[in-house]
N, C-alpha and C positions, 0 to 999 in steps of 0.2 A: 783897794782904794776906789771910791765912786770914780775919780776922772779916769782910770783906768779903765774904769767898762765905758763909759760913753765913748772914747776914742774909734774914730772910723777905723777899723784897719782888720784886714782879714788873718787869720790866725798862720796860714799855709805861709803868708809871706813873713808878717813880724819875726823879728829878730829878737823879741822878748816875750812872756806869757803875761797878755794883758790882765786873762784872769785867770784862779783854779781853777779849773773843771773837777766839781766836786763829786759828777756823777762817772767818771773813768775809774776806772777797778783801786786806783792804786792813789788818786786825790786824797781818798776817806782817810787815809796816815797820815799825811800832812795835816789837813784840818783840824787845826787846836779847839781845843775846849773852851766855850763860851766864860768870857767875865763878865759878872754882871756891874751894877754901879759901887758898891760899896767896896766892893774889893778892887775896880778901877781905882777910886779915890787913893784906897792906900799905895796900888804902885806911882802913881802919879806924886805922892808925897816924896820918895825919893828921888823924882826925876829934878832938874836946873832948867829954870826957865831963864831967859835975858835979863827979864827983870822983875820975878815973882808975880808978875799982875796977872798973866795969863794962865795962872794956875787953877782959880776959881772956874775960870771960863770955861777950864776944859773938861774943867767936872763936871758943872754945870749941863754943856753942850751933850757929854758923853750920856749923863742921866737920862736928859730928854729923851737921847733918841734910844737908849737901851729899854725906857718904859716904852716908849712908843712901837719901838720893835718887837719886843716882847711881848706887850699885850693885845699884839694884835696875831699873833701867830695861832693856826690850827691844829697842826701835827708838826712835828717836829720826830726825827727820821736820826739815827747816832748810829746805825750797825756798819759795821765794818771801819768803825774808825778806832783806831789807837785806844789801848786799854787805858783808862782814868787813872789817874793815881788818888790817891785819899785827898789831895788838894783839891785836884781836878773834877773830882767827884761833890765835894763842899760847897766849891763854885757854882757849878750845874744846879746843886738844889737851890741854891740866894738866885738862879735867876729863875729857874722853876715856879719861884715867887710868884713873881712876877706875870707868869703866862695867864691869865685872869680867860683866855679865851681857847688854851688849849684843849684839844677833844682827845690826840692819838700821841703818846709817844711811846717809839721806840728806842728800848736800850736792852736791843737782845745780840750776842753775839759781841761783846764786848771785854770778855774775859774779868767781870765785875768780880773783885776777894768782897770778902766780907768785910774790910775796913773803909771800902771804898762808897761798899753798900751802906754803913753804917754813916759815914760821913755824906752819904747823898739826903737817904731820908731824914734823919736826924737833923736838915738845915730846913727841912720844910713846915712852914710855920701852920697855924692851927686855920683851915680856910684855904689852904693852897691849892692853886689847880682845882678851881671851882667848875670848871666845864669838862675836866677830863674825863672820858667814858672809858677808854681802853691802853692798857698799860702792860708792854711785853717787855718781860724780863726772861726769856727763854736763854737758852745754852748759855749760861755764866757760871761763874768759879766759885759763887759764895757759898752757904750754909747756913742752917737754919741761924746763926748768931748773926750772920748780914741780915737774915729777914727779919728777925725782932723788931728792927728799927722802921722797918716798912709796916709790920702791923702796930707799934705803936703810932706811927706817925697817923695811921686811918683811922684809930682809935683818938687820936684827941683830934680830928675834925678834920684832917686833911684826903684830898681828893672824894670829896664828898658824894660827886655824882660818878662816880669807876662800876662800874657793869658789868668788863670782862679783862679779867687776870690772864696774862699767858705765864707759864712760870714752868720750872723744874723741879719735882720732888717738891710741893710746898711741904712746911710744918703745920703740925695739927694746930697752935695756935690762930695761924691765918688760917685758914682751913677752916675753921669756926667763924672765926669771925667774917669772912664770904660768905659762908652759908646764913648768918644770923642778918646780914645787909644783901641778901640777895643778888650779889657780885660771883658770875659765872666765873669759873676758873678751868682753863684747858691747859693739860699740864701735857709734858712731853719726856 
């Protein structure tokens, strides 16, 4: 919560954690997986407001600053947090969307299946992640059927400007298609 980080108070004495510390070994568990606005809207449809009026608002308000935040972000950093579930990973792509200014992300080390893999790229629309140069997908769980979805999704127009691939064992499908778009690929 914003008023939680402004609060003056030093951490040694609080009696409660004003915020995560997302950079300590063991924060990266806790830290949930990003929702973006359209899938806020729907949990928000089940929630009771006093008296319905504030419901618009806070979609509204949420959108703003989920564009605002998202499209302003340059790297974006996911290792060491809690494996995605096929939802979690669907999510991640709706907002992926949105990152219009992203250059680096990481999602290595994330123990990504292939259904998860599948449900990430497969959300990513045609034009996605227009500034992304560099994308690690290192030590993950999926297989060439997770990656399909990641070379179809570069094949109809997405992450257009990617340069260098970190990956494991790719398939010869991607594998071609990097060599044909001159997207270096360091595999491990």
């Amino acid at each position: 919560c914003s008023a939680e980080q402004i609060k003056k108070f030093y951490l040694r004495v609080a009696k409660w954690k004003l915020v995560m510390d997302l950079g300590s070994e063991d924060m990266g568990l806790a830290r949930g997986w990003p929702i973006g606005p359209d899938d806020f809207d729907e949990l928000v449809k089940k929630k009771k407001f006093t008296n319905g009026a504030d419901q618009h608002a806070v979609k509204d308000l949420y959108r703003k600053m989920s564009n605002n935040q998202l499209g302003s972000i340059k790297e974006l950093d996911f290792d060491g947090m809690q494996p995605p579930s096929s939802e979690d990973a669907r999510r991640l792509g709706g907002c992926l969307n949105l990152c219009n200014r992203l250059g680096s992300l990481d999602l290595q080390r994330l123990q990504l299946s292939d259904e998860a893999c599948k449900a990430l790229f497969s959300k990513l629309a045609r034009g996605a992640l227009p500034n992304l140069t560099e994308l690690d997908l290192s030590f993950n769980n999926f297989s060439d059927a997770g990656l399909k979805s990641l070379s179809d999704s570069l094949a109809m127009g997405a992450l257009p400007k990617l340069k260098l691939l970190r990956i494991h064992s790719p398939p010869a499908q991607l594998m071609q298609y990097c060599s044909s778009k001159c997207i270096e690929l360091r595999t491990y």
